[in-house]
C-alpha positions in Angstrom: 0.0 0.0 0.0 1.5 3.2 -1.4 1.8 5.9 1.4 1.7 9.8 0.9 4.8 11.5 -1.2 5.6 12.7 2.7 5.7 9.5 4.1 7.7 7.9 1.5 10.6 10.9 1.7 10.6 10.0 5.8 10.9 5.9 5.7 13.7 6.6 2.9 14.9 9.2 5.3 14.6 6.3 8.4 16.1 4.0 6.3 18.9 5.6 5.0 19.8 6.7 8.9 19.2 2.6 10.3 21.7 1.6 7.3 24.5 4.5 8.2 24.2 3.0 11.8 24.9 -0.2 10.8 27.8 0.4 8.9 29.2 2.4 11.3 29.1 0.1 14.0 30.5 -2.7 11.5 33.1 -0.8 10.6 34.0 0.2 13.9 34.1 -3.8 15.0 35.9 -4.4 12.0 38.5 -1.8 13.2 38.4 -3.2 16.8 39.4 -6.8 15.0 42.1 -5.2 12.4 43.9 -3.4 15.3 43.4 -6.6 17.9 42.6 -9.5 17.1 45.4 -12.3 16.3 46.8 -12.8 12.8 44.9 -15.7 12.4 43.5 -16.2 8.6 40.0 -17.0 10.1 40.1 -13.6 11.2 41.3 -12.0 7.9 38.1 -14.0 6.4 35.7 -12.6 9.2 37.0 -9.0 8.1 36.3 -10.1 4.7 32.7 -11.0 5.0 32.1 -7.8 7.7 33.7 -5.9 4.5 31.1 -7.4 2.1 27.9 -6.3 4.8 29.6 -2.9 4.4 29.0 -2.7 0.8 25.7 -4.4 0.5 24.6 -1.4 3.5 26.3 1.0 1.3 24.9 0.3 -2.2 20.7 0.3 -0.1 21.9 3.7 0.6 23.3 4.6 -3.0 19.7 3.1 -4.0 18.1 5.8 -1.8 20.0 8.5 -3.3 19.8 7.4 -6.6 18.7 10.2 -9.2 19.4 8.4 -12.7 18.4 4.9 -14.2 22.1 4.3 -14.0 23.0 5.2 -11.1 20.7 3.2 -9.2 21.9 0.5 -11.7 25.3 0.3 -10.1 24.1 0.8 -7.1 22.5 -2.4 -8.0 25.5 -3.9 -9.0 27.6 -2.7 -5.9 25.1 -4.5 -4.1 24.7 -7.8 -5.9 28.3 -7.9 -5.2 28.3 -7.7 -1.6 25.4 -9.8 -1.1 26.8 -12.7 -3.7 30.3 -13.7 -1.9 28.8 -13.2 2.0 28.1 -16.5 1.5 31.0 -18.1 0.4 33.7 -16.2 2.4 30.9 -17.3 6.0 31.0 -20.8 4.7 35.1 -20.6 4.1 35.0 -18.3 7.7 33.2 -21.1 9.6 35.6 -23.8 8.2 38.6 -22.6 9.0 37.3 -21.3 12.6 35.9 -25.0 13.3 39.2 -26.4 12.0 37.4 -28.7 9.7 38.6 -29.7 6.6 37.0 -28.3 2.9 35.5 -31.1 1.2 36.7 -31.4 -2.5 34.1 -31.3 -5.3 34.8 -32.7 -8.1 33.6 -31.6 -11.4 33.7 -33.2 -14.7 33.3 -30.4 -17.6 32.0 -31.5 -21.0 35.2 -31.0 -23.4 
């Protein structure tokens, strides 16, 4: 249900505030990590997908301020980014923090 012009400028508005709050407390626990946390590559990874958050966050608020077809296009693509690899990097994250080992897929291309 479609809202007044007034109410849709102040949930953009409410929106664009809740994702600059996330970011800024994700990059300020990614900073905490960077500056203290042990050179372990589990953490590296953890920075990675925190990393990836922060650019899915920023592109919703490139959406919002989006004035041209294009540029809410690569804001679009920005965020596709971000949102595509979170996945991978958690799964690789959760391996090496467990200690478990990758399993190895196998796959046989057509030549």
């Amino acid at each position: 249900m479609a809202g007044t012009v007034e109410e849709n400028i102040i949930m953009a508005f409410v929106l664009g505030i809740i994702y600059m709050l996330v970011m800024g407390a994700v990059c300020f626990s990614m900073a905490v990590l960077f500056l203290r946390g042990k050179e372990e590559k589990y953490n590296r990874i953890f920075l990675v997908c925190q990393g990836l958050a922060v650019l899915w966050c920023s592109s919703q608020v490139l959406i919002l301020l989006a004035d041209t077809k294009n540029e809410l296009i690569a804001a679009y693509l920005l965020g596709n980014l971000g949102i595509c690899f979170i996945g991978v990097f958690w799964y690789y994250f959760a391996v090496l923090y467990t200690g478990r080992e990758c399993h190895k897929v196998r796959r046989y291309l057509p030549v």
